[in-house]
C-alpha atoms as one frame of an Amber mdcrd trajectory, in Angstrom:
protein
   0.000   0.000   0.000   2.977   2.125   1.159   4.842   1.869  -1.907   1.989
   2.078  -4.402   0.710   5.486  -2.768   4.462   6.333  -3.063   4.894   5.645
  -6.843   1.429   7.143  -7.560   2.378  10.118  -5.662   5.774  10.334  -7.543
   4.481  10.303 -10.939   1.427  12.706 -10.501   4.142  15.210  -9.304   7.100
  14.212 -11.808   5.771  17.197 -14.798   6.776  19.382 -11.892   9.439  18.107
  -9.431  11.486  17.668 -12.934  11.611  20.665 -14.264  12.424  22.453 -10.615
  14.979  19.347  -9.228  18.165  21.447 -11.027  17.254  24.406  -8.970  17.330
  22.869  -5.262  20.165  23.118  -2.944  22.032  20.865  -1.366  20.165  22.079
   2.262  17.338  21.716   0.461  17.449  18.250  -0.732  18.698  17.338   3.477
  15.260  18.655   4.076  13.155  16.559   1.202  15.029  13.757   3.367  14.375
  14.335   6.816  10.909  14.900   5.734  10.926  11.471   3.833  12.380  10.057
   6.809  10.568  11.820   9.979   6.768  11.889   7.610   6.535   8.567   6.004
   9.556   5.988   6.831   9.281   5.764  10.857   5.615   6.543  11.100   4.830
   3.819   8.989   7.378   1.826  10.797   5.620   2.412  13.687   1.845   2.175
  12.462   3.000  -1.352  11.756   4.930  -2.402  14.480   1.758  -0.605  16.550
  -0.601  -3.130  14.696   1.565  -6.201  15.444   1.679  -5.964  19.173  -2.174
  -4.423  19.555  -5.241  -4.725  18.416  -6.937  -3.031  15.244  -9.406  -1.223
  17.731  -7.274   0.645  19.343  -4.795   1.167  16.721  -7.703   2.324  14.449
  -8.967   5.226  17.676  -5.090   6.436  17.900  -5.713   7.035  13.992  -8.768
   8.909  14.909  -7.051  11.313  16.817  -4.695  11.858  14.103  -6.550  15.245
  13.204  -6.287  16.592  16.478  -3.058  16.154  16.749  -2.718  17.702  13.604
  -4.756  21.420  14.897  -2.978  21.206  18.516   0.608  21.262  16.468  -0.796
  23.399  13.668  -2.105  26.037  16.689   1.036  25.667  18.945   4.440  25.303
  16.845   3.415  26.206  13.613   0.711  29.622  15.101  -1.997  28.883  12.767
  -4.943  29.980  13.627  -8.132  27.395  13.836 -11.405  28.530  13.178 -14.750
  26.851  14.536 -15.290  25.337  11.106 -11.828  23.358  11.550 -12.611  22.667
  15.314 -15.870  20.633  14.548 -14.273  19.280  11.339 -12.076  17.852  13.574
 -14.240  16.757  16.309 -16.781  15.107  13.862 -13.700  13.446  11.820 -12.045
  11.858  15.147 -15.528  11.074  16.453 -16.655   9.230  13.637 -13.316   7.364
  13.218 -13.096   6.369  17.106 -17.303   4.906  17.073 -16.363   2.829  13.317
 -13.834   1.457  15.170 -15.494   1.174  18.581 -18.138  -0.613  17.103 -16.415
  -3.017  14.716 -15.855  -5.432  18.291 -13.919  -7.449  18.959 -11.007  -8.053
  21.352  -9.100  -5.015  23.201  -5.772  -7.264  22.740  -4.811  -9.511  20.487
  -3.550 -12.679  22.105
């Protein structure tokens, strides 16, 4: 899944990233890494290690709070401002997410 949304990704941006690659500097191309590294290598790496030694359930309502997370860092290190629109987006997004997966059943552990 990883590497398909990955080589999708890659060629729906390639008319672009082409034509501007010559122009990027060497600091620049550290940063395309660390973000390759910090936004897609270790948290997959630890979505799936997650889903090996829990359950779906409560793998699935950590997920759901992924857009919270998202506005409390957006609001706090990066000083965007959230309006009430984004709040309940949010709310309604994580809420909805947490009660699919609440009431899929199931074991809290896998054993």
């Amino acid at each position: 899944g990883l590497a398909l949304s990955v080589t999708v990704a890659a060629l729906a941006t390639s008319p672009v990233s082409i034509t501007r690659a010559p122009h990027v500097s060497p600091a620049q191309w550290g940063v395309i890494a660390a973000s390759a590294v910090l936004g897609v290598a270790i948290p997959y790496t630890m979505d799936t290690l997650s889903g090996r030694i829990t359950s779906a359930r409560v793998v699935g309502t950590l997920f759901s709070i992924d857009p919270a997370m998202s506005v409390i860092i957006a609001a706090l290190i990066l000083r965007q401002t959230i309006t009430a629109v984004a709040v309940i987006g949010v709310i309604v997004v994580s809420l909805a997410g947490a009660l699919l997966v609440w009431s899929s059943g199931g074991d809290a552990v896998n054993g």
